[in-house]
C-alpha positions as CSV (number, residue, x, y, z in Angstrom):
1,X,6.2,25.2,29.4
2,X,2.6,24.3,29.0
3,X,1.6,20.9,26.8
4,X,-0.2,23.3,24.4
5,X,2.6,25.7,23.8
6,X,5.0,22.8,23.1
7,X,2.5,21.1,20.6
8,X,2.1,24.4,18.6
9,X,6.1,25.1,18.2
10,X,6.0,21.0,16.9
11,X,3.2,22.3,15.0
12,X,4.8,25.1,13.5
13,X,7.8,22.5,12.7
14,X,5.7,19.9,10.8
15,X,4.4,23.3,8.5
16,X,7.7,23.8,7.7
17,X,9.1,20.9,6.6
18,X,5.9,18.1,6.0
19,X,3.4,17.6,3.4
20,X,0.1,19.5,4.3
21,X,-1.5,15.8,4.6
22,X,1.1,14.7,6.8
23,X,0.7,18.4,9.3
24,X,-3.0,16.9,9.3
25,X,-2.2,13.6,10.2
26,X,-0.3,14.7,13.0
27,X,-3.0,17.4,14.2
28,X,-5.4,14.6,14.4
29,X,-3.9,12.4,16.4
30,X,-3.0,15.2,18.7
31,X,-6.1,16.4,19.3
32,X,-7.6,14.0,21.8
33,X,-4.2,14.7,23.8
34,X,-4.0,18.3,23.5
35,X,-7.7,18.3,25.0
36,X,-6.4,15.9,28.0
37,X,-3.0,17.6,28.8
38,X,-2.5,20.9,27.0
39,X,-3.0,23.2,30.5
40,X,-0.8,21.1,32.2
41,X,3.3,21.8,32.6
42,X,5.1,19.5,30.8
43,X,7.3,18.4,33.7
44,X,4.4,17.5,35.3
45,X,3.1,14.9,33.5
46,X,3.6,11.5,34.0
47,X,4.7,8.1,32.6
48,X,1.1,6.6,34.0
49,X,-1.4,9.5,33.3
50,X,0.2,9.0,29.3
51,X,-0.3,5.1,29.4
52,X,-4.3,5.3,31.1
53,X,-4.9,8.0,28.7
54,X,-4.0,5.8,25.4
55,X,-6.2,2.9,27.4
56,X,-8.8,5.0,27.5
57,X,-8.7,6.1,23.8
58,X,-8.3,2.5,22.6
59,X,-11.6,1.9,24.3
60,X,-13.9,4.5,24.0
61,X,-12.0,7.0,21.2
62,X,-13.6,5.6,17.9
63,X,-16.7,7.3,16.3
64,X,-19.5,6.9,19.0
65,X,-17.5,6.0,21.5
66,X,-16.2,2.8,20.0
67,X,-13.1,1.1,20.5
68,X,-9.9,2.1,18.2
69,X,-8.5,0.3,15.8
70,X,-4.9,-1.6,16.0
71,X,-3.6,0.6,13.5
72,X,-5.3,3.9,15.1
73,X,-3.7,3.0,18.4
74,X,-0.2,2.5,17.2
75,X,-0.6,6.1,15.2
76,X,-1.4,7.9,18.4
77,X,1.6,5.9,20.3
78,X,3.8,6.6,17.7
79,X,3.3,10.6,17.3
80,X,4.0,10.8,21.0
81,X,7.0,9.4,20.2
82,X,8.1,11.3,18.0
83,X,6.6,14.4,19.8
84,X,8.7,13.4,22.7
85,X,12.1,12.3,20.8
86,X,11.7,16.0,19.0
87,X,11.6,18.1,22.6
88,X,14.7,16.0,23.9
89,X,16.1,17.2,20.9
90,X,15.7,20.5,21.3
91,X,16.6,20.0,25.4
92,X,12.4,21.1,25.9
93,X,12.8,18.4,27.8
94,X,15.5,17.4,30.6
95,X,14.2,13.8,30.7
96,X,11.4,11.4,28.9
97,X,8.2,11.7,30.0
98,X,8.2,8.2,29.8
99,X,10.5,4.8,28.1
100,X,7.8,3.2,25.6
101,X,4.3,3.0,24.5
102,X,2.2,0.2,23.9
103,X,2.6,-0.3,20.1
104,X,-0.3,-3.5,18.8
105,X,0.7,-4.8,15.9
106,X,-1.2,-3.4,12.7
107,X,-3.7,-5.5,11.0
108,X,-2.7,-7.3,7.8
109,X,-5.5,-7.1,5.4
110,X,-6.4,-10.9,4.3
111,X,-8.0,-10.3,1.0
112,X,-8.7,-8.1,-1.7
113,X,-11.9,-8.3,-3.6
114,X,-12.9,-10.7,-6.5
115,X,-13.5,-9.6,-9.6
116,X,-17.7,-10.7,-8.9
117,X,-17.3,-8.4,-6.1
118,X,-15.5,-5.8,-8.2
119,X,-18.6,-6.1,-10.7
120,X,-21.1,-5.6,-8.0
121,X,-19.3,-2.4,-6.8
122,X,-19.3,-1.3,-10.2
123,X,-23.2,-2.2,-10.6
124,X,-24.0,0.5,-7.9
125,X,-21.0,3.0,-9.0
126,X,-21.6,6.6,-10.6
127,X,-19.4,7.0,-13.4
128,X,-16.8,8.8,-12.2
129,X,-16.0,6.8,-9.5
130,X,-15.8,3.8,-11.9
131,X,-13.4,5.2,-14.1
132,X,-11.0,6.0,-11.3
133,X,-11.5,2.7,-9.2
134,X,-10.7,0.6,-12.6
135,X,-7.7,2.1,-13.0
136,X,-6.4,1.9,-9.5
137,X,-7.1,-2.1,-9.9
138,X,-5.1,-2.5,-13.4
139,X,-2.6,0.0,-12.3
140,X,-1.7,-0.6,-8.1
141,X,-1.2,3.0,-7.6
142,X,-1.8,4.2,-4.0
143,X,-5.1,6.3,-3.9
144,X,-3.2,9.6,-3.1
145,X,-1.3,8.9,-6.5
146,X,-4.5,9.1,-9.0
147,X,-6.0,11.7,-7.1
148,X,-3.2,13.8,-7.6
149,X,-2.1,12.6,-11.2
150,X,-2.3,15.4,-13.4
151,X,-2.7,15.3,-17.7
152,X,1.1,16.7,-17.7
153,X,2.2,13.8,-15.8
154,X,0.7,10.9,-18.8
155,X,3.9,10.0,-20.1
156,X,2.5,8.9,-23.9
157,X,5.8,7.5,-25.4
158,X,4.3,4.5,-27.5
159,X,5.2,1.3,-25.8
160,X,6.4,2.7,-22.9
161,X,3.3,4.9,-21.5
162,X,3.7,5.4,-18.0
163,X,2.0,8.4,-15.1
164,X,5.6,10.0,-13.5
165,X,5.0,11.8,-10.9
166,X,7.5,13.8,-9.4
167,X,6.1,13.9,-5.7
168,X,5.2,11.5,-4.1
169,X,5.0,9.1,-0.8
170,X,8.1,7.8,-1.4
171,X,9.9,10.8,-2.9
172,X,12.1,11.1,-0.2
173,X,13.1,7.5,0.7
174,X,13.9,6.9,-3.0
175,X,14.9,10.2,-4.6
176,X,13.5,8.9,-7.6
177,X,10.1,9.7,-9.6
178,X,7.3,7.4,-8.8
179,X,6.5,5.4,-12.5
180,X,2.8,4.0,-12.6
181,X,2.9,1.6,-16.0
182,X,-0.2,2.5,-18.5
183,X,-1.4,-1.0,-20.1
184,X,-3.6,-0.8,-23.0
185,X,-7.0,-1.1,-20.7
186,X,-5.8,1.9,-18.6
187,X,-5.2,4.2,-21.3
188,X,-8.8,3.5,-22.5
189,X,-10.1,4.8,-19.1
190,X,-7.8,7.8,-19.1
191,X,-8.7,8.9,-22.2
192,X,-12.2,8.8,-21.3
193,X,-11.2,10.6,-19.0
194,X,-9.3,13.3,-20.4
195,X,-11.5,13.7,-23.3
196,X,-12.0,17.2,-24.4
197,X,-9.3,18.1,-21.7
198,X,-5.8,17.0,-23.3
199,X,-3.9,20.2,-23.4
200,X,-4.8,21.5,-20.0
201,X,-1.8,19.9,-18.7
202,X,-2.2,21.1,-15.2
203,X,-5.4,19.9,-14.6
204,X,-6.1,16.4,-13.0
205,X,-6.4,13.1,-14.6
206,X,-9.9,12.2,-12.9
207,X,-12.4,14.7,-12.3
208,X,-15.6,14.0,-10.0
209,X,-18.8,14.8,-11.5
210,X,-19.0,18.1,-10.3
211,X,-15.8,18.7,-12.3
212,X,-13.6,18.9,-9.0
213,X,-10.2,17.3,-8.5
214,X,-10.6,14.0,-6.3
215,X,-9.3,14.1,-2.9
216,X,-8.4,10.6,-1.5
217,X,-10.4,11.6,1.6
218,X,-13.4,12.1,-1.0
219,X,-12.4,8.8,-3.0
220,X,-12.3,6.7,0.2
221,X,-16.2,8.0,1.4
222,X,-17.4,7.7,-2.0
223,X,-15.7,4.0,-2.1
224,X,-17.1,3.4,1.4
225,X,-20.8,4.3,0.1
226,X,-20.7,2.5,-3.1
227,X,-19.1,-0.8,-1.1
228,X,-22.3,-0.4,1.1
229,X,-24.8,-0.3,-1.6
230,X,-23.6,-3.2,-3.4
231,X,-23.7,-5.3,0.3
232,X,-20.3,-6.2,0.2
233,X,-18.2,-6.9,3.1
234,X,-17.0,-4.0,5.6
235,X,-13.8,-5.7,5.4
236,X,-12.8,-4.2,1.5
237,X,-11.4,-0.7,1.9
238,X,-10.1,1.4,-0.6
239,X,-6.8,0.7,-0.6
240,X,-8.0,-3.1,-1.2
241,X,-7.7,-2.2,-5.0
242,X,-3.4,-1.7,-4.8
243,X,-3.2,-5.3,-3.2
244,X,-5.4,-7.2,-5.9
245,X,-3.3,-5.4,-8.6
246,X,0.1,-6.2,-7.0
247,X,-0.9,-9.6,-6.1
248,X,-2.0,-10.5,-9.7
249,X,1.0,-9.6,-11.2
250,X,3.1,-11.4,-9.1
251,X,1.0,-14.4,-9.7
252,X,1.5,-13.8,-13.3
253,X,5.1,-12.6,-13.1
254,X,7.0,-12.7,-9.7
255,X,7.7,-10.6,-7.0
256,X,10.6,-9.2,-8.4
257,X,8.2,-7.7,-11.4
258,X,5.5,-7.0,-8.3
259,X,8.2,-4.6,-6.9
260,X,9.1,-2.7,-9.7
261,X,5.0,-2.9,-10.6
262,X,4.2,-1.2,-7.2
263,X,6.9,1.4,-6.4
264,X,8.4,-0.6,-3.6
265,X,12.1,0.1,-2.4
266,X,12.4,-3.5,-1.2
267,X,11.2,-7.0,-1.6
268,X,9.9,-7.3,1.6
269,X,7.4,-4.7,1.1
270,X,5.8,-5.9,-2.1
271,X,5.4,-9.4,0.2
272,X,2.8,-7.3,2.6
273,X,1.0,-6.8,-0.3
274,X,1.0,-10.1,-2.1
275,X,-2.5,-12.6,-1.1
276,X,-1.6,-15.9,-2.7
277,X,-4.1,-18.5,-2.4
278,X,-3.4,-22.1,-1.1
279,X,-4.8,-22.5,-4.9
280,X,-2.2,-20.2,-6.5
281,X,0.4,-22.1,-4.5
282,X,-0.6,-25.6,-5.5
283,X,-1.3,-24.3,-9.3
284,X,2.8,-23.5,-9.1
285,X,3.4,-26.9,-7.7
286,X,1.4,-28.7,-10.4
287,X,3.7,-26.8,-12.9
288,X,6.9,-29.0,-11.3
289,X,7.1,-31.9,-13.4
290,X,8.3,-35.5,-11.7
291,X,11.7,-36.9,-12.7
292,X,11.7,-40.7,-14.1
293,X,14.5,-42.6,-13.7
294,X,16.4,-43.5,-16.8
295,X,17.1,-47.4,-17.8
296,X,20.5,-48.1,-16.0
297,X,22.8,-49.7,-18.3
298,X,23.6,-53.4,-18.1
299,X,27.1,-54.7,-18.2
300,X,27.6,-57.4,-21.0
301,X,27.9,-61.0,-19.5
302,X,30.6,-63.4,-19.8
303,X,29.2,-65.1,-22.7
304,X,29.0,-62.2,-24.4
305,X,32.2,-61.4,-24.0
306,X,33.7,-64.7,-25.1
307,X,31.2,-64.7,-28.2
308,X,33.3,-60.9,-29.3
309,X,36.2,-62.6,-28.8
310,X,35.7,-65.9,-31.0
311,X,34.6,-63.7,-34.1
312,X,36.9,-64.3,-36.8
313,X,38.7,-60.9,-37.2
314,X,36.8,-58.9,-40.2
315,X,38.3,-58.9,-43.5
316,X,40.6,-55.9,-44.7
C-alpha cells in the first residue's frame, strides 16, 4: 500500500468520527509528509528517512522558510504517531515504521498582557473586535468557545447567568456541558452585542462587522493585526486573554475557584494557566501575621507563700 492511499483511509476515519477543525488539523500537518512520502510503499520507508525529514521541517518548514516552532514540531511528531499506532491497529502494518519521535517540549507562555497594554490594543481595535476581546478577558473562555457561542446558549437566570454550551473541547473528556460564568461587566458587552437580535436564538453571540459569525481562525488574524498596530510585543497571542482571566481569579480567589472558572478537569491544568508574580506571592506573605510570644507565668516565691499562710483565716 502506497503512503497516500493509507493517509486517505485515516482521512476518511478522522471525517467520521472528529470535529471538522480537528480533520483540518490533522490534514495540515500531513501535508508536508504526504508531499515527501505519499508515492512511496509503506514498507519501504524507513525509521531514518522519517527522523531527517521532521529535521528538515523544524528547520526550514515555517512561513518563508523559517524554522518551526516547539509546539509545531511536537504536532507533526505526534500525528505520526498516531497515524502509525492507527495502521498497526488495523494490521496495515506488520511492524512500526519506527520506536519514537523526537517530541521538544512545548513553550509555556510567560505572561499575559497588562491591562495598559490591553488599553492600547483596544486604542487601535474596530468595534467588533473590542467587544469580543473584552469578554474573553472577564470571562477565560477558549477563543473557539465565543466564536461559536450562540444567543440560545445565554443562560439569563438572574444571579446565576452563565453561556452553556453543549459542545465543546472538552465534551468528551468531561461529559458535561462547558459553563462560562456571565459577571455583570460581561453581560453589558453581550447585550451590546445582541441588541436588536435577542430572539434569533440560533444566531451567534458576536458578529463581525460584516454581520458574519467569527471564526477563531478570523479572531486570531484580526487579534494579530490589531496587536501590531498598537506596537505591542509579538509575544501576546490570542489565547493570552484566557491566562490573564484565569490567573486573576485565582489571585483573587484560589485555584480551586480558577478551576471551576476555566473548565478544567484537574488542578494541574488550571496551574499551566496561572502567572503569579514574585509580587503576588510576597503580597500573600505580607498577609501572614507574626506570632508574639505570650508573658509566661511566674511561679509565686517562697515568701509569698509563707505571707498566704500567716493570714489570719477570714471571718465566717
Amino acid at each position: 500500500m502506497l503512503v497516500a492511499e493509507a493517509l486517505d483511509l485515516f482521512d476518511a476515519r478522522c471525517e467520521d468520527q472528529l470535529k471538522p477543525k480537528t480533520v483540518r488539523f490533522y490534514r495540515q500537518r500531513f501535508k508536508a509528509f504526504r508531499n515527501e512520502f505519499g508515492h512511496r510503499e509503506l514498507k519501504d520507508v524507513k525509521a531514518i528517512e522519517i527522523e531527517t525529514f521532521l529535521a528538515r521541517q523544524a528547520r526550514t518548514g515555517g512561513k518563508g522558510g523559517k524554522p518551526l516552532s516547539n509546539s509545531t514540531r511536537r504536532h507533526s511528531a505526534v500525528v505520526l504517531e498516531t497515524f502509525q499506532h492507527w495502521m498497526l491497529d488495523r494490521e496495515i502494518l506488520d511492524k512500526p515504521l519506527f520506536k519514537k519521535l523526537e517530541k521538544p517540549p512545548m513553550g509555556r507562555r510567560e505572561r499575559y498582557p497588562t491591562d495598559e497594554e490591553t488599553a492600547q490594543l483596544l486604542a487601535h481595535a474596530p468595534p467588533d473586535f473590542a467587544r469580543i476581546y473584552q469578554v474573553s478577558e472577564l470571562c477565560g473562555a477558549r477563543p473557539g468557545e465565543v466564536c461559536s457561542a450562540k444567543i440560545g446558549d445565554w443562560d439569563q437566570t438572574p444571579g446565576e447567568q452563565a453561556i452553556i454550551l453543549q459542545d465543546h473541547k472538552t465534551a468528551g473528556k468531561t461529559g458535561k456541558p462547558r459553563v462560562i460564568l456571565v459577571s455583570s461587566h460581561v453581560e453589558k458587552l453581550l447585550r451590546e452585542s445582541v441588541a436588536g437580535r435577542e430572539q434569533d436564538l440560533m444566531a451567534p453571540l458576536f458578529l463581525t462587522k460584516q454581520g458574519k459569525a467569527w471564526t477563531p481562525e478570523h479572531y486570531s488574524r484580526t487579534y494579530t493585526r490589531v496587536r501590531r498596530a498598537a506596537g505591542l510585543p509579538d509575544g501576546l497571542v490570542l489565547y493570552s486573554a484566557r491566562h490573564k482571566a484565569i490567573t486573576n481569579v485565582c489571585r483573587n480567589a484560589g485555584v480551586m475557584v480558577a478551576k471551576d472558572f476555566a473548565g478544567h478537569s484537574t488542578v494541574q491544568t488550571t496551574q499551566r494557566y496561572v502567572h503569579l508574580s514574585r509580587g503576588d506571592i510576597l503580597k500573600a506573605a505580607e498577609a501572614l501575621k507574626p506570632v508574639t510570644a505570650s508573658p509566661a507565668p511566674q511561679p509565686p516565691g517562697k515568701l509569698d507563700n509563707l505571707q498566704t499562710e500567716l493570714q489570719p483565716p477570714k471571718a465566717a
